[in-house]
N, C-alpha and C positions, 0 to 999 in steps of 0.2 A: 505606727500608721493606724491610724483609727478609717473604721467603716465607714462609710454614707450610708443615708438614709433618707428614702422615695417617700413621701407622703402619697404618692397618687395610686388610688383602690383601697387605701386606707381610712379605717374607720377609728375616729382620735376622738377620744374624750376632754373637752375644754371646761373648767370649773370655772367660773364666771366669765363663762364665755358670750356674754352677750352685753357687754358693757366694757368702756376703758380700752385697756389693750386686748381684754378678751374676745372684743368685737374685732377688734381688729384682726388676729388671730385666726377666728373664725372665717372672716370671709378671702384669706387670704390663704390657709387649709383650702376652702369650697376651691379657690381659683386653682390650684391647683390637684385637682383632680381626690382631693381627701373626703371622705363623708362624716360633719363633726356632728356630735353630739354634744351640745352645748346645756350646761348646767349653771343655774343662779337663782333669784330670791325671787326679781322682779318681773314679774308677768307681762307687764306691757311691755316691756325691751325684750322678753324673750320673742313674744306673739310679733315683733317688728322685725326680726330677725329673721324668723320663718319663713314669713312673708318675701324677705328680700333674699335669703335664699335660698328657695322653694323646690326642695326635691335632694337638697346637698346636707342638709340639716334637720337632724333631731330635737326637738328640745322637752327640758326636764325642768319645772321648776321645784328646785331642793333648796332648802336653807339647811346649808352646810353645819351652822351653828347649833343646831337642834340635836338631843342626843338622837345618838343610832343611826342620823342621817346618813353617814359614808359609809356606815355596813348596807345601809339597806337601799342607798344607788351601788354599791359595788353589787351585790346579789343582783339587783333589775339587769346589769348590766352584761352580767353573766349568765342570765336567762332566757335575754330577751338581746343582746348584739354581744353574741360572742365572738366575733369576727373581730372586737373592738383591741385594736391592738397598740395605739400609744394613749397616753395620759398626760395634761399638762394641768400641774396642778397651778392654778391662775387667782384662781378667789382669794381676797385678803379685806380684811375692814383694817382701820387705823381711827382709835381714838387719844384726842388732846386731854391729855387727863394730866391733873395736878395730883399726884399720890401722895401728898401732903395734907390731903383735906380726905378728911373722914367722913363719906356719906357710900349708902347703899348703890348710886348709880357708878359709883368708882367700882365697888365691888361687881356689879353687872357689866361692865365695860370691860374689865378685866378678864371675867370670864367667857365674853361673847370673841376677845379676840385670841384667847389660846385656842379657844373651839375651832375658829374657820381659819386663823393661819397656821397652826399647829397641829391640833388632833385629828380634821380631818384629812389631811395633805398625805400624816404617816398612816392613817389607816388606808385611805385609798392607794397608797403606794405599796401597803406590804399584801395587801389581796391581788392588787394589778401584778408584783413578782409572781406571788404564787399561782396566778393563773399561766404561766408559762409552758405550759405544760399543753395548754391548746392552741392559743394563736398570739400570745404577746411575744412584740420584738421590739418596742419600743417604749420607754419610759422617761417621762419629763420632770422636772420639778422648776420651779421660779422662785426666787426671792430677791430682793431689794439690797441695794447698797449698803443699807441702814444695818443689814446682819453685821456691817464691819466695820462703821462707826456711827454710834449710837446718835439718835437725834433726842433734846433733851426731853420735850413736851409725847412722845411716842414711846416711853420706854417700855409697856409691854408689847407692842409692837416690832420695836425693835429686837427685843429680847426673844420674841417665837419666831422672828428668820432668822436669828445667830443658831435656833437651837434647829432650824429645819436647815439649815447650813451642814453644823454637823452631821445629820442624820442622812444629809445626800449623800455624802461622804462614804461615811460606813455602808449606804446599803450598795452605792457599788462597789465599794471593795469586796461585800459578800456577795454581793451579785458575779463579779469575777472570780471572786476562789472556789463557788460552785459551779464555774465555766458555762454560767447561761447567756441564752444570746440575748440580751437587755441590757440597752443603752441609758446610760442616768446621765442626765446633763443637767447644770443648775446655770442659770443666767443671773449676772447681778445686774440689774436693772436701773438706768439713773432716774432720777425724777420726771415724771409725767406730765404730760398737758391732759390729767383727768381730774376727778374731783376730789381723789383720796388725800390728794395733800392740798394744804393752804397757798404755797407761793404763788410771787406771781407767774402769771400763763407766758411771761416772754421768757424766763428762766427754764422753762418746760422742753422735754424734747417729744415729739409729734407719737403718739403711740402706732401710729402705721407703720414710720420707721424703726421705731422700736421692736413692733410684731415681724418686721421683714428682717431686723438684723436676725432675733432670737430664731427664726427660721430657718434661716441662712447657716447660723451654728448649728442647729441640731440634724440637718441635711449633711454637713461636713462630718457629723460625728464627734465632735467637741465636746470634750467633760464640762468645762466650764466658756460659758458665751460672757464675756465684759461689752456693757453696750455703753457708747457715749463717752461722757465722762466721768464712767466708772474704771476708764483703760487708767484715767490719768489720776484717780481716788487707789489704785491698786497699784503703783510707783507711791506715791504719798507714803499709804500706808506700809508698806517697806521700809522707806528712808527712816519714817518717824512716825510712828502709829499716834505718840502724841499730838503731831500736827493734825491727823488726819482725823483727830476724834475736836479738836477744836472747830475744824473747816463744817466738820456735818453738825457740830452740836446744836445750831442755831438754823439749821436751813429749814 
């Protein structure tokens, strides 16, 4: 029987929370009675955000991808909203890279997207554990369908939510064998009506619905939220992981 969980008096920290589904996220946290603290790169989307909604939200602009960034929003955030008691790790970039051709921006692209879908994600998650001890009960993480069958033209992409797949895994099984009260939920996410991927927008499913599904799990207390048609990519991949790595290889 798993726990629920209140978002309302809570203060949730959102990592691209002000764009995509993280906007969405955000003001659907605010509607229900949450105070976010919404974190990302871009200025004007955060300052719009504020704006709209004005007194329920903090905002940070961080670029996740920069060294030391997630040590040194985990510290602001422990100094200055220690009250801050869930974390949805939200922020991802995805580059179309041919790792076939050999030029310096492969090498930058590569590194910019282990930073903000991987490095940051686990360091803000094992400082958000360890502050447990004053006011976290709840902990998030996100990744994408693509952890579990690879798309071809994304593969470092793909390959740092296979490896933040794992790492949810593990941290709440340690999170439970030290009997702490810390929720880890990871959502596998289907494809967006945002900018991150190329398809087209009628293939897409609506990121409001998507923030209201992924909400909706983590309220019930759910280890893992399947949104869309990720229920029916997760039978696939059971029957025949080869079927299911041809259906995503090209999406």
């Amino acid at each position: 029987m798993h726990d629920s969980f209140d978002f309302n008096d809570r203060t949730v920290l959102v990592t691209g929370g002000a764009r995509g589904i993280g906007l969405e996220l955000s003001r659907q946290l605010a509607a229900k009675g949450a105070h976010v603290i919404a974190v990302g790169r871009d200025a004007a989307s955060l300052d719009a955000l504020a704006k709209q909604l004005h007194g329920s939200v903090t905002i940070q602009q961080v670029d996740l991808g920069t060294s030391g960034s997630a040590e040194a929003l985990s510290q602001w955030v422990a100094e200055t909203r220690p009250q801050c008691s869930a974390l949805i790790n939200n922020a991802a970039i995805m580059h179309h890279t041919d790792l076939t051709v050999d030029s310096q921006a492969r090498l930058d692209a590569m590194s910019a997207e282990i930073a903000v879908n991987l490095t940051a994600p686990l360091q803000l998650s094992v400082d958000a554990a360890g502050a447990v001890g004053s006011s976290l009960l709840g902990h998030r993480q996100r990744h994408l369908r693509l952890a579990i069958a690879p798309k071809r033209e994304a593969a470092v992409y793909c390959a740092s939510k296979a490896a933040l797949r794992s790492f949810t895994r593990s941290l709440r099984d340690q999170c439970r064998a030290a009997k702490l009260p810390i929720q880890v939920t990871e959502a596998v996410i289907t494809l967006l009506d945002t900018t991150l991927s190329r398809a087209c927008p009628l293939r897409k499913y609506p990121p409001a619905l998507a923030a209201a599904d992924l909400i909706a799990g983590i309220e019930r207390g759910l280890d893992e939220i399947w949104i869309e048609k990720t229920k029916l990519l997760r039978i696939v991949h059971r029957l025949s992981p080869e079927l299911a790595y041809c259906i995503m290889r090209d999406r």
